[in-house]
C-alpha positions in Angstrom: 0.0 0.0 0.0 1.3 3.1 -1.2 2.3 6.0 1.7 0.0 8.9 1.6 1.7 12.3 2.1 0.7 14.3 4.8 -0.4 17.7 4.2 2.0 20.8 5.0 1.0 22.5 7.8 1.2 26.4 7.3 2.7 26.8 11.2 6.1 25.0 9.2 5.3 27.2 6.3 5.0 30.7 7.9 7.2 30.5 11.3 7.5 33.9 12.9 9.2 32.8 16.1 11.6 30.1 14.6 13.9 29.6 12.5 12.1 28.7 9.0 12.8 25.8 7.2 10.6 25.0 4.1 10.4 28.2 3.2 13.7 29.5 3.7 15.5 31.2 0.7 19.4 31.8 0.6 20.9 35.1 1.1 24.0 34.9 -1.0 25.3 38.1 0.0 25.8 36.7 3.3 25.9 32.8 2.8 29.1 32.7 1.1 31.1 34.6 4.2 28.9 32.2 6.7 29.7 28.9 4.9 33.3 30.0 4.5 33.5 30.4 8.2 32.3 27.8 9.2 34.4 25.6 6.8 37.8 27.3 8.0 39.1 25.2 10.9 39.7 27.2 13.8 37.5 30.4 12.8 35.5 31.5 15.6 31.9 33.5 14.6 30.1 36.1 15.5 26.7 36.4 13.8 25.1 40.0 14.6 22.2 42.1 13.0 18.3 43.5 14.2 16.6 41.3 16.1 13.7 39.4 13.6 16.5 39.8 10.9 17.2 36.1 9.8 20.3 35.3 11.6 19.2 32.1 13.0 17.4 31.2 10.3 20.4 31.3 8.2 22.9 29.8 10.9 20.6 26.7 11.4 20.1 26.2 7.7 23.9 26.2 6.7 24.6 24.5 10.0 22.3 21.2 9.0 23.7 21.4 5.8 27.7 21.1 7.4 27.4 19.4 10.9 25.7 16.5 11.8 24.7 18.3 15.3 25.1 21.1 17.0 24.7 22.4 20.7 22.7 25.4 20.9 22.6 27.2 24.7 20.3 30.4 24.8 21.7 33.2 26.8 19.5 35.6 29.1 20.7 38.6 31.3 20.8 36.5 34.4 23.1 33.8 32.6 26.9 33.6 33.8 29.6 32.2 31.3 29.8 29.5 34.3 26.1 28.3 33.5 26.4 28.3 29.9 29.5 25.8 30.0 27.4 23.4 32.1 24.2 23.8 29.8 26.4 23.1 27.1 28.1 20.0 29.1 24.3 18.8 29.6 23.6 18.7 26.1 27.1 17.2 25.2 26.1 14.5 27.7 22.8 13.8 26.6 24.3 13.0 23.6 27.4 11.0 24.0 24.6 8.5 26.1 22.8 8.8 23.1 26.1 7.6 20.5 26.9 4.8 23.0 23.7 3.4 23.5 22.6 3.0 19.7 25.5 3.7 17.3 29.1 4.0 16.8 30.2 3.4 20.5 34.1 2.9 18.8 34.0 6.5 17.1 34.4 7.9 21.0 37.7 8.2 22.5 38.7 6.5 25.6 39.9 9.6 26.8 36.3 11.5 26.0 34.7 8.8 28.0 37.1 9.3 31.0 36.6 12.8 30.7 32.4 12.7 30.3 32.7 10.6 33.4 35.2 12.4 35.2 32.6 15.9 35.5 29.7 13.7 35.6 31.2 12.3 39.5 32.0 15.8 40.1 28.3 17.3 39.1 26.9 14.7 40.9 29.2 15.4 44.1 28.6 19.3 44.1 25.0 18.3 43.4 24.4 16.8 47.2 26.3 19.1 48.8 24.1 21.8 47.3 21.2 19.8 48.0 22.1 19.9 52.2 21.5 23.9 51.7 18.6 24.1 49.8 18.5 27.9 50.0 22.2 27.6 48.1 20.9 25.3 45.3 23.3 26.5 42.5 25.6 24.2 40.7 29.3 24.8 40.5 31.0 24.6 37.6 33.6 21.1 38.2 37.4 21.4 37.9 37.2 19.2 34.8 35.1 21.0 33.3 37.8 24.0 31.2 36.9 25.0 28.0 39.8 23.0 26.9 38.2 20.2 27.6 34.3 21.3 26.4 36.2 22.1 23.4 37.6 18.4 22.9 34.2 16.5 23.4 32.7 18.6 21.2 35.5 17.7 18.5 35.1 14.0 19.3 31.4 14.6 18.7 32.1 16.4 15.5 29.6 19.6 16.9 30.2 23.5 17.3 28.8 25.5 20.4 26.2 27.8 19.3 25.7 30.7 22.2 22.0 32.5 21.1 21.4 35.7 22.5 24.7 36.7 23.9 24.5 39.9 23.8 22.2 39.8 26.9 24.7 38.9 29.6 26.7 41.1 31.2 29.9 42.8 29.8 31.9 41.2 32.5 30.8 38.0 31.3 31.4 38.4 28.0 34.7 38.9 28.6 35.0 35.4 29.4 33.9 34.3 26.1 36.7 35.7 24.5 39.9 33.1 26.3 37.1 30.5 25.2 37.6 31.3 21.7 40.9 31.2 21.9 41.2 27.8 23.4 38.9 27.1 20.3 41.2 28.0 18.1 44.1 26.5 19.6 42.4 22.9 19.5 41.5 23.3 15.9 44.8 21.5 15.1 43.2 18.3 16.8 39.6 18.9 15.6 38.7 20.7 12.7 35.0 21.6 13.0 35.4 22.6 16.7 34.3 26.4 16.7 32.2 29.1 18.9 29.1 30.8 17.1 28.0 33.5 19.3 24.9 35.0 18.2 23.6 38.8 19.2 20.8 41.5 18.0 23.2 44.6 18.0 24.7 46.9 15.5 28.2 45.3 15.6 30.3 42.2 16.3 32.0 43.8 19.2 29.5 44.6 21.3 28.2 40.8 21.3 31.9 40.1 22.3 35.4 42.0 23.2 38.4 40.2 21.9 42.4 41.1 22.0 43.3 42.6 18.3 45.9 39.6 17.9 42.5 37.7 17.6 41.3 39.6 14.7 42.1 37.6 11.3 40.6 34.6 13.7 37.1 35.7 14.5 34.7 35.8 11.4 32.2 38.7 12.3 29.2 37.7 9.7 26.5 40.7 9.9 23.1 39.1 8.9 21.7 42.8 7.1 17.7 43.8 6.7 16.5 41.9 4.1 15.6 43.9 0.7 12.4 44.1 -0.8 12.5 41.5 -3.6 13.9 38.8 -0.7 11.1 39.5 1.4 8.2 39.0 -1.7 10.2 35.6 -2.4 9.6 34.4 1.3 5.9 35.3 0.3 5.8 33.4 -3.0 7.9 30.2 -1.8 5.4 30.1 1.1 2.8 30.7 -0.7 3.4 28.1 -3.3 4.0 25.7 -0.6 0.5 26.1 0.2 -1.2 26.4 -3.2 -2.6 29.5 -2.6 -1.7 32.6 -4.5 -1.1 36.4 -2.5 -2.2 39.2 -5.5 1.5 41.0 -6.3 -0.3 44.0 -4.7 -0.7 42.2 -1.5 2.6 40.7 -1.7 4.3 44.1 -2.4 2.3 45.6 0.9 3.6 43.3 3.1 7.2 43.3 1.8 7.1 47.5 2.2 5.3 47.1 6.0 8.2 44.0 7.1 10.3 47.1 6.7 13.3 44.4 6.1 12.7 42.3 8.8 11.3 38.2 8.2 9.9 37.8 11.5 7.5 40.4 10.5 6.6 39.6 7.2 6.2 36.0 8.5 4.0 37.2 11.1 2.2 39.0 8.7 1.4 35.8 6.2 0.0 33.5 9.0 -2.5 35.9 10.2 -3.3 36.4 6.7 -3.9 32.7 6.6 -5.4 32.2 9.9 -8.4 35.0 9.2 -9.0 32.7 5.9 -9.2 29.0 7.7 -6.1 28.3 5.8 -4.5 26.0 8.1 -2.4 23.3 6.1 -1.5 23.1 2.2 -5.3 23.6 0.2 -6.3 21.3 -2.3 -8.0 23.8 -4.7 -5.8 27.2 -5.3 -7.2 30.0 -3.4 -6.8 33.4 -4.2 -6.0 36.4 -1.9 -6.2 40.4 -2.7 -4.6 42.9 -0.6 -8.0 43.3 1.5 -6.9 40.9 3.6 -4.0 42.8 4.4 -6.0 45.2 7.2 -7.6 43.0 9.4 -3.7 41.1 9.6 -1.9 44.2 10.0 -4.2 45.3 12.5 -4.0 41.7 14.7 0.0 41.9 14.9 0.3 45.9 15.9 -2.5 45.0 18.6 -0.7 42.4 19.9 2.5 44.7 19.7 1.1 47.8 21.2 2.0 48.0 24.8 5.6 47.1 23.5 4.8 50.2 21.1 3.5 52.1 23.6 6.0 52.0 26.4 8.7 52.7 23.5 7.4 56.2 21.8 5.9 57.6 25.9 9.2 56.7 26.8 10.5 58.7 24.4 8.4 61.4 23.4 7.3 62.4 27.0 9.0 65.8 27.9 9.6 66.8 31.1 9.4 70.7 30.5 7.9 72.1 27.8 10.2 74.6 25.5 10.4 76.4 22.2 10.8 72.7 20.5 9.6 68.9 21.1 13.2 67.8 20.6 12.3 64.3 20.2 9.4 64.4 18.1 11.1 66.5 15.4 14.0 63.8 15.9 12.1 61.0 15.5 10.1 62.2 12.7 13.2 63.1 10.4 14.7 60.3 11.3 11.7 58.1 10.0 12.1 60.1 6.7 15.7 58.9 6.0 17.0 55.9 5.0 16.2 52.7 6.9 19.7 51.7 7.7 20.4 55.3 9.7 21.5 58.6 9.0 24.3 60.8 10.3 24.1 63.8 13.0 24.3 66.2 9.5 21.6 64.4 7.6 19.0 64.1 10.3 19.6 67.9 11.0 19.4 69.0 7.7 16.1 67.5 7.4 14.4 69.2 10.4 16.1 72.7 9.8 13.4 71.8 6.8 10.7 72.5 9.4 12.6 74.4 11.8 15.4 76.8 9.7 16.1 77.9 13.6 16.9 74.5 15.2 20.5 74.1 16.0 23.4 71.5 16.3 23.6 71.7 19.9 19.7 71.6 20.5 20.0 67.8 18.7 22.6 67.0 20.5 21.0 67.4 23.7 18.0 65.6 22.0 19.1 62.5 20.5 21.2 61.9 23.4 18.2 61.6 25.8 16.6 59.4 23.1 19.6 57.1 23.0 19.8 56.5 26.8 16.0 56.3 27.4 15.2 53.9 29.8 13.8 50.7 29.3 12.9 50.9 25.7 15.0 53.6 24.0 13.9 54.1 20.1 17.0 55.2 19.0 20.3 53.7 18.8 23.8 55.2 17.7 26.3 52.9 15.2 29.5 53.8 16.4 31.7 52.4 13.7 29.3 54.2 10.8 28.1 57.4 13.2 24.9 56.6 12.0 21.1 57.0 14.1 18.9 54.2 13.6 15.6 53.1 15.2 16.2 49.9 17.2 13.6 48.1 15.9 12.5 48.9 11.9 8.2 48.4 13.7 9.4 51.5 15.1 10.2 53.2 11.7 6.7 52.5 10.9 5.1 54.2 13.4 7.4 57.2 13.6 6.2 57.8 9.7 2.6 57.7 10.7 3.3 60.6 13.5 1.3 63.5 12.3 3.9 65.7 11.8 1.6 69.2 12.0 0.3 68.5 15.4 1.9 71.5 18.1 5.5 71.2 18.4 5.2 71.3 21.9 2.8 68.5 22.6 2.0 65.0 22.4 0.2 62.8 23.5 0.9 58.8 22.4 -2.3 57.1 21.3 -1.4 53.7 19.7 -4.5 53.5 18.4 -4.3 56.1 16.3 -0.8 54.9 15.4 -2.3 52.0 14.1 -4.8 53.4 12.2 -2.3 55.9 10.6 0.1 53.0 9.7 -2.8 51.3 8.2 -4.2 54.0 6.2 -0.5 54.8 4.8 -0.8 50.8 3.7 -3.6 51.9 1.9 -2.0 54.8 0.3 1.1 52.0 -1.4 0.3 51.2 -5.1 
């Protein structure tokens, strides 16, 4: 009896919060620097770019493609460098059970097993001590457990360490990342696919991690860029073909314009577009879809985004005292005019001194900085390397081109309501 193929579901289709698989597309401006990288034994990585980008997309992609498995630890801002070796020892462990109780049981050193079982006594033995002070319950990082050592059972299992998210810990942490690498490195001789991939949603490599310059030609730092236009509409049509249903180009090229660069959005986009139609798994007669479908989806993911939204721009846009100018308003509106990737200190100036001839370089100065160091959820962020402004999320962008710009200088009051409504009647406006 012949097998009969199960229907695509559109949650592996259209995956907003992980990393897509059946409808991911290659990026060649980045995937020949990645796959290089990660073919060069001893290079250490460090994959950076806006959150909601693609970069894990892309790094588990080429990764299935190069390594049989990989270990993956996901970094928050309460993790120490000290936790993440013995996550990473966990999932090493799990699987070195795994390769000895099913398969290839001669392919693992007699050393590797000495060692496994060496830090697995010593985890066990911290273990009930901690468990006689219940209020100290933390486990200590074993002796045998050096990076030297983490970095030879992951050559024996033929795996890199994949750190998500580093950029969350703290600095003094990170610090520590660094002499990992270079143990790394040094063990490359021995093990040629051994390697670090630290993954972070900043502006540049160094601010996910701080190495010695003598490190430089070492370290791969792979930016993962917005995604253009035309990469974005063939997400849309790869998915959508998946499916058998067809987007009209009109609603296609709305949704590549409101992504604003970013997947995760444009994904998000698609699968409420989907839901709102019953479309939940690959159709069996073609359906058609017109951009009217495109409101009541845009709608569903800026509500479910607005107290993120609205936090953000009152954070922002609230002025203590009130002057001759709303510093950041006129800020954050010319800012949203210029290109998506930033603009300079000059180029955001000459582009209010449009509206306000008066408005000087000082008064900016005094402006953007306070929108750079707002707490909790600043808008604005400041490339050092390129002394460009950018918003720190391209959602943000959206909204700051939907601020009514004639409103009174000196007030404002944040409605994101009316935010979404302006955003959604400038969707209507595209051709």
């Amino acid at each position: 009896m012949e097998d009969m193929k199960s229907s695509t579901s559109v949650y592996d289709v259209f995956t907003p919060t992980t990393p897509a698989k059946v409808s991911f597309i290659e990026r060649d401006e980045v995937n020949e620097k990645l796959v290089d990288a990660l073919r060069t034994p001893g290079t250490q990585l460090v994959v950076y770019g806006y959150s909601g980008s693609g970069k894990s997309t892309l790094l588990r992609n080429k990764l299935r493609q190069l390594y049989e498995h990989e270990v993956t630890t996901r970094c928050t801002s309460a993790s120490s460098f000290d936790q993440l070796m013995l996550s990473a020892f966990d999932d090493l462990d799990g699987y070195y059970i795994s390769e000895l109780q099913e398969k290839n049981t001669s392919s693992i050193s007699a050393s590797a097993k000495n060692t496994i079982a060496s830090i697995r006594t010593e985890l066990s033995a911290t273990a009930s001590f901690s468990s006689e002070n219940l209020a100290k319950k933390t486990r200590i990082l074993p002796p045998q457990l050096t990076a030297q050592n983490l970095a030879k059972l992951m050559g024996e299992a033929n795996c890199c360490w994949v750190l998500e998210d580093f950029h969350k810990i703290e600095e003094s942490e990170r610090t520590k990342l660094s002499q990992t690498m270079k143990v790394f490195m040094d063990m490359a001789d021995d093990y040629k696919t051994v390697k670090v991939i630290a993954v972070g949603a900043v502006d540049s490599a160094r601010q996910v991690v701080q190495y010695d310059p003598e490190m430089r030609t070492r370290i791969a730092e792979i930016h993962v860029p917005l995604m253009e236009p035309h990469e974005l509409q063939s997400i849309i049509n790869l998915g959508t073909k998946i499916l058998k249903i067809a987007f009209s180009p009109s609603l296609t090229n709305k949704i590549s314009h409101y992504a604003n660069g970013l997947p995760a959005i444009c994904h998000t986009i698609c699968l409420n577009v989907c839901q709102q139609n019953g479309i939940y798994e690959e159709v069996n007669t073609l359906v058609n879809l017109t951009d009217a479908e495109l409101e009541p989806a845009l709608e569903k993911y800026l509500s479910n985004s607005s107290d993120t939204l609205k936090m953000a721009f009152e954070a922002s846009l609230k002025q203590v005292r009130k002057g001759k100018y709303d510093h950041p308003k006129l800020i954050i509106h010319a800012l949203a005019q210029l290109s998506q990737d930033g603009a300079t200190k000059d180029e955001i100036l000459r582009k209010i001194n449009k509206v306000e001839p008066t408005y000087t370089s000082r008064s900016f100065s005094g402006g953007i900085e306070k929108l750079c160091k707002a707490q909790r959820t600043p808008l604005i962020r400041l490339d050092e390397n390129s002394g460009k402004y950018s918003f720190i999320d391209p959602l943000y962008r959206s909204f700051a081109l939907a601020l009514n710009s004639d409103e009174p200088k000196t007030s404002f009051d944040v409605n994101i309501q009316t935010l979404i409504e302006n955003v959604i009647f400038k969707i209507r406006e595209l051709q």
